[in-house]
N, C-alpha and C positions, 0 to 999 in steps of 0.2 A: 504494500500500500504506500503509497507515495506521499513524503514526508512535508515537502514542496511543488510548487511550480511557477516553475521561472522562466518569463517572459525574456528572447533572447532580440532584441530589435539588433537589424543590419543597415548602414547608411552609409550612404558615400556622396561624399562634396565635392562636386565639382565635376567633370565629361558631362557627356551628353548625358540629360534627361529622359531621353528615349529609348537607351539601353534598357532590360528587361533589369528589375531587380531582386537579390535575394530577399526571400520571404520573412517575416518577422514568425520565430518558433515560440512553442512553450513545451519548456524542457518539463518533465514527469521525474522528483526526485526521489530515492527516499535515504537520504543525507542530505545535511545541512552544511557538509563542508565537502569543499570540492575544489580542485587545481584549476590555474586557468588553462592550462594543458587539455582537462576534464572538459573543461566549459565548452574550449570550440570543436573539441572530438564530437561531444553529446548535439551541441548545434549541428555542426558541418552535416552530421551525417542524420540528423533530423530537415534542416532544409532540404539533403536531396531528397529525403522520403518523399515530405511535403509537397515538393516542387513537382515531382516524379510522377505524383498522383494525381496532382491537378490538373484536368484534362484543358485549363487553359494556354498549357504551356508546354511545347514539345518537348525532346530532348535539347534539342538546340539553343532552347529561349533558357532553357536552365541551366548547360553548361556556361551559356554569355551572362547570365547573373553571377553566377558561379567566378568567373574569370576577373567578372566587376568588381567583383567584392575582395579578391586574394589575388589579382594579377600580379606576377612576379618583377624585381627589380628591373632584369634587362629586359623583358618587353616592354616595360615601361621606360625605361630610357631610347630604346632602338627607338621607340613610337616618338618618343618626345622629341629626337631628331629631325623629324620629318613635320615639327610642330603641331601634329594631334594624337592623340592616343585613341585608337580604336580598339575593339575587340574581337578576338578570333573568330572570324568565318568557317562554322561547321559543317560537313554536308550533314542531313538530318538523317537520323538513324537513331532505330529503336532499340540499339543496344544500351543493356542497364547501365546506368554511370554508375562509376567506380568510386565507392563513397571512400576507400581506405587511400586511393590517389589524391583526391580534394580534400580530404583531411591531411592529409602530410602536403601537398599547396596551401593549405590555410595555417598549421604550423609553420612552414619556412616563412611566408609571408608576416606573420605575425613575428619570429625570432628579429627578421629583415626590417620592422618596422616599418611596415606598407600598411598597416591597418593598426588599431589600439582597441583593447578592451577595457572597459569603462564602466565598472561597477557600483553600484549605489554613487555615480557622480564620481569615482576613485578611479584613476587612470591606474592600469598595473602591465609592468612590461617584464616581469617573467616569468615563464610558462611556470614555476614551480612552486611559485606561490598560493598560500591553500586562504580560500574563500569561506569567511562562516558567511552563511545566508537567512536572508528573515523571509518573512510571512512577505514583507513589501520589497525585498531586491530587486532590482532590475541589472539585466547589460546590455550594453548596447556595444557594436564592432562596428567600430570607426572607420572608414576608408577618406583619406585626402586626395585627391586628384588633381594632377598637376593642370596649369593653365595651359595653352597652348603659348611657347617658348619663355614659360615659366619652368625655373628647378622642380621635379618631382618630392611628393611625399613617401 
C-alpha cells in the first residue's frame, strides 16, 4: 500500500513551444525516503508508461519529449552551432521504448547538468542524496534551453 504520492512535474524553458512535452507523473510510494537517483529512475520510466499508453501520442511524439527533457550535452552544442536546437527526427515505429536506455539518458543528463531537480522548492544536484518526503512534496525536472546563439544550459 503506498505510503505517498508524489506529483513529478517536467519543464523546460526555452526551444520551441511546439515540441511535444514530457508528461507530469504521480509516483505511487511506499517510502518516505528516496535518492534523487530513485526519483528520476521511478519518473523516467513512469512517463514512458504514461506516454506509451496514451493513445494521443505515438512513439515518436514520446521519444521527442523524451529527448526534450534529457537531450544530451553535444547534441546540444552541435545544434547550438548551427544557432537552433532541434530535436531528433524518428521514423515512427511501434517498437516499445527502452525505459532502462532513457533512464541512464536522464541520469547522464542530470550528473551533466542539463536538467535540475527541485524539490519542495530545494534545488539538489546529487544523484545520492536521500529525500524525506511529506504528504505535500512536490518535484519538478528543470530543463534550461539554450537561446539560439546563446551559451547552453
Amino acid at each position: 500500500m503506498p505510503v505517498h504520492a508524489l506529483d513529478v512535474l517536467s519543464v523546460v524553458v526555452g526551444g520551441a513551444s511546439s515540441e511535444p512535452a514530457v508528461c507530469a507523473v504521480r509516483l505511487e510510494l511506499a517510502t518516505e525516503r528516496l535518492t534523487v537517483r530513485e526519483i528520476i529512475e521511478r519518473a523516467v520510466a513512469e512517463q514512458v508508461r504514461r506516454m506509451s499508453i496514451d493513445r494521443r501520442h505515438t512513439a515518436e511524439e514520446v521519444l521527442r519529449a523524451l529527448d526534450r527533457q534529457y537531450l544530451t550535452e553535444a547534441e546540444v552544442s552541435a545544434q547550438a552551432k548551427t544557432g537552433r536546437v532541434r530535436f531528433p527526427s524518428r521514423p515512427i515505429d511501434q517498437t516499445p521504448i527502452d525505459v532502462a536506455a532513457q533512464t541512464a539518458k536522464a541520469l547522464r543528463a542530470f550528473k551533466d547538468r542539463h536538467f535540475f531537480v527541485v524539490v519542495d522548492e530545494e534545488p539538489l544536484n546529487d544523484l545520492n542524496a536521500e529525500v524525506v518526503l511529506t504528504r505535500t512534496s512536490s518535484v519538478t525536472f528543470l530543463r534550461l534551453m539554450p537561446l539560439a546563439g546563446g551559451a547552453h544550459a
